[in-house]
N, C-alpha and C positions, 0 to 999 in steps of 0.2 A: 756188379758184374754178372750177376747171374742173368741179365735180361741178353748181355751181347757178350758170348764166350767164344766167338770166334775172335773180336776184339780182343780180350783177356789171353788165349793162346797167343796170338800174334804180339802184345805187348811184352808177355814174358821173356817170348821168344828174343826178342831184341835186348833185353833188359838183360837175361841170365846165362843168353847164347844155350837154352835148354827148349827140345821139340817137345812141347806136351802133347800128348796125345786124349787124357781123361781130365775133365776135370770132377770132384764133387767137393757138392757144398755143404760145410758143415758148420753145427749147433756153435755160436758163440756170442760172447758180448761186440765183439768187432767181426768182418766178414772173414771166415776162416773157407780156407779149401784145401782137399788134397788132392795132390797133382802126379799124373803118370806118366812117363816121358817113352818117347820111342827106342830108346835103351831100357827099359824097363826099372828106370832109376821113379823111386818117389819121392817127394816133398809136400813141407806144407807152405802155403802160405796165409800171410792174416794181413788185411787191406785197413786202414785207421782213416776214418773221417780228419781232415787237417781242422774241423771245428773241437773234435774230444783230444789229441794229441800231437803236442808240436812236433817239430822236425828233431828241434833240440835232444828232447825227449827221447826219445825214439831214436837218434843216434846214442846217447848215453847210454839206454835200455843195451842196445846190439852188442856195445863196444864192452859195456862190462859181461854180457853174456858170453862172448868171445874170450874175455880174459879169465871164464869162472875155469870155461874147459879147457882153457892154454896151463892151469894150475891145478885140473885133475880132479873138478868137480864135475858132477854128473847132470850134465844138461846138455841140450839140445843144441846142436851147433847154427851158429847163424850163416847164410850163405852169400859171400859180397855180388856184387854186380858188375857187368864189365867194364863200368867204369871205377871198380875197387871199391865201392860203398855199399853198406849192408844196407840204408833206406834206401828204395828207390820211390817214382812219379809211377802210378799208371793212371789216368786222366786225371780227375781234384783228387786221389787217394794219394796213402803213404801206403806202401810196400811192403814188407822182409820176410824173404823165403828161409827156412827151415829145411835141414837135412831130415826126413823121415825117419824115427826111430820105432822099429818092429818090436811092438810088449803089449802088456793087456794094460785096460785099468779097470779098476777095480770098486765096487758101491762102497765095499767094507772091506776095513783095515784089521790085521792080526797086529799083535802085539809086535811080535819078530818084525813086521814091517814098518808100526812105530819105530822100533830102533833105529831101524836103516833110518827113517826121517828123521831124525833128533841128530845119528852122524852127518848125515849130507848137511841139515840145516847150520851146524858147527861148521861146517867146512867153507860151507858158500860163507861164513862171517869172517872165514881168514881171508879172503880175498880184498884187498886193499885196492879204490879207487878214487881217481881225485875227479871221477865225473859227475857232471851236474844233474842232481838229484832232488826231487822235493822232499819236503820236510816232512815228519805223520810223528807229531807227536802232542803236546796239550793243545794249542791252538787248531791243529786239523783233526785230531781224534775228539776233541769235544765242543770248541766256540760255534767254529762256522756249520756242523754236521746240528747244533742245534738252532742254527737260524733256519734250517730246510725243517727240522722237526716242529718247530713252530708257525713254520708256515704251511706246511702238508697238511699238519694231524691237528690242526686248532681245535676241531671237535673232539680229541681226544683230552679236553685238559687235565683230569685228574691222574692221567696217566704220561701225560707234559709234565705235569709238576715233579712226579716221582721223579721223572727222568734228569729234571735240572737239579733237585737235591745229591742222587749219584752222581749227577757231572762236577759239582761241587766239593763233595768229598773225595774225587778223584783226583782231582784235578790238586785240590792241598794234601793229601797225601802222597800222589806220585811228586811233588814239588820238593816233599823233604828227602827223597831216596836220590843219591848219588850212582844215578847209571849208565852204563856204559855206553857209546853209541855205534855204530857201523854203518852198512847198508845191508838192507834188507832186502827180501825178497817181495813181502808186503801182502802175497795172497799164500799163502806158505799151508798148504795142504793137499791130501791124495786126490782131490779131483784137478789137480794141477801138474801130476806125474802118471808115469806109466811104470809098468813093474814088467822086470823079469826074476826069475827066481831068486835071485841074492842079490838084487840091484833096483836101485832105483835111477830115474829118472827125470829131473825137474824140467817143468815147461812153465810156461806164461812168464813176463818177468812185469808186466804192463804196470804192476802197482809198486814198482821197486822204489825204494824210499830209504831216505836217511833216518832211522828212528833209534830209539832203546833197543840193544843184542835181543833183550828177554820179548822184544815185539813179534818177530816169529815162530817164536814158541808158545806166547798165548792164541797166539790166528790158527794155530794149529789143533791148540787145546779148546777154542770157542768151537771151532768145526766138530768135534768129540760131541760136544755138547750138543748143538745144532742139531745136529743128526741121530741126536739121542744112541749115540753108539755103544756095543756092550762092551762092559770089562772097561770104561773112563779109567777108574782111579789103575787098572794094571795097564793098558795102553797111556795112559799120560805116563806112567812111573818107565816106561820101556823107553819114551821116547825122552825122557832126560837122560836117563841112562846113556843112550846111544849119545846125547850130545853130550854130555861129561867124559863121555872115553876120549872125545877130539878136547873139549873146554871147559873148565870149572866156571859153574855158576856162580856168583857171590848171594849171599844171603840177602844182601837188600835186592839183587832182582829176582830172588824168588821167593822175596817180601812183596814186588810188585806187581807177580801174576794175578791179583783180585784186583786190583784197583785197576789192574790196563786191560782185564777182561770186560770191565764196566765200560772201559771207554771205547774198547775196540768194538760192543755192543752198540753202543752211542752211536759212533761213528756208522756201523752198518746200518742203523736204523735209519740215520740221516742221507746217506747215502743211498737207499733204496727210494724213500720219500723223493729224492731228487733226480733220480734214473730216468734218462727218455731212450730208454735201448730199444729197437725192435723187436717186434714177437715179446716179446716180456710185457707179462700185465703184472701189474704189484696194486694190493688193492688193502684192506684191513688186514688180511689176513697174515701175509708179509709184517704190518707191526706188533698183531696181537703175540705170533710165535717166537721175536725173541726178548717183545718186551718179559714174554715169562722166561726167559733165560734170565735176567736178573732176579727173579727166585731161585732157579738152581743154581746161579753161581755162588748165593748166599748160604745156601744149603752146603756147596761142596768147600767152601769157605766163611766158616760162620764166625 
């Protein structure tokens, strides 16, 4: 849309009954923009290729996003269209406008902000829904994310192999732990919120998934890791904290944070190998930095 945004305003316009006035484009995996209206109200919107996400999808995404904040979780509200539906058409895209929320975000997390992310993350898992959800757990976190790693990185074999021996032992180890399941959020860290002083706020919900409880609290804990942030072991410790004030953990899922950290590794490696996103180049270097995450997670779990 960035080529014909006088199209774009005029399609909103019909769509949301809102006069934009600005539009700008911003940095994402799908087409993101923020939007200025002639009331001086702002929104975002994010446009979805109908080849990366269905419709299905993407109503499910909306509707539980919708019901996280009707139950007093802190995210981003979705905004319907005048025909009462949160996806809309604007020419082959998919749609969904966002109420603009005013906060910072942030490169680096304090601990005090771990907490808040450990309560919010507890809270988004009390939310109950019977919408249609994909699955992200041994067969999406490690089969098929190694048919892309086998096919991307062939020239990396000796560094294939490691990776199907950890899928392996992940994969029977996480098979003997009895855990819980919910819906997730699926990309569950601070480059996916905005902060104001004692609040957080969740955005993106694109990866939301039916998985293991303890799955967004390793996607949180591998981003620690990823970004080599300081204080891991006191920011990981603040952020279960905050989720045990809302939810006890059980010991077998926090028997299972090494073994679903290997996977959720897996699966990111695979995942990236597979990526046709715009503007994104992914090249060795993308596999060489978290195949050595599997050395620190052994490290920080030996």
């Amino acid at each position: 849309m960035k080529d014909n945004i006088r199209y774009f305003k005029q399609k909103l316009s019909e769509i949301y009954d809102i006069n934009v006035t600005e539009v700008t484009h911003l940095s994402s995996m799908h087409e993101l923009y923020q939007l200025k209206t002639l009331c001086s109200n702002q929104y975002i919107v994010k446009l979805y290729k109908a080849s990366d996400c269905s419709l299905s999808h993407l109503t499910s995404m909306t509707e539980f996003n919708a019901s996280l904040k009707a139950n007093g979780a802190s995210v981003t509200v979705p905004v319907l269209g005048a025909d009462g539906k949160y996806v809309q058409h604007i020419g082959d895209k998919y749609a969904v406008l966002s109420h603009f929320v005013h906060a910072d975000k942030v490169s680096t997390i304090s601990s005090s902000q771990c907490y808040l992310f450990g309560r919010e993350c507890a809270r988004l898992h009390l939310t109950e829904s019977r919408q249609d959800f994909p699955h992200k757990k041994t067969e999406e976190l490690l089969t098929s994310p190694l048919l892309n790693i086998r096919a991307g990185y062939s020239r990396k074999q000796e560094q294939v192999g490691v990776i199907e021996t950890l899928a392996t032992q992940a994969e029977v180890n996480l098979s003997k732990l009895p855990l819980p399941e919910v819906l997730c959020h699926g990309d569950f860290h601070w480059g996916n919120a905005i902060f104001s002083p004692q609040q957080i706020t969740i955005l993106d919900f694109d990866f939301c998934c039916r998985s293991w409880r303890i799955y967004d609290p390793v996607v949180f804990l591998w981003n620690l890791l990823f970004t080599n942030s300081d204080n891991i072991k006191r920011q990981w410790s603040s952020f279960l904290s905050g989720y045990q004030s809302i939810s006890a953990l059980s010991e077998d899922e926090l028997g299972a944070i090494p073994w679903l950290l290997i996977a959720h590794n897996i699966w990111h490696i695979g995942f990236i190998g597979g990526a046709t996103i715009d503007e994104w180049e992914f090249d060795d270097y993308w596999f060489d930095r978290k195949f050595e995450l599997f050395e620190v997670i052994g490290e920080m779990y030996p």
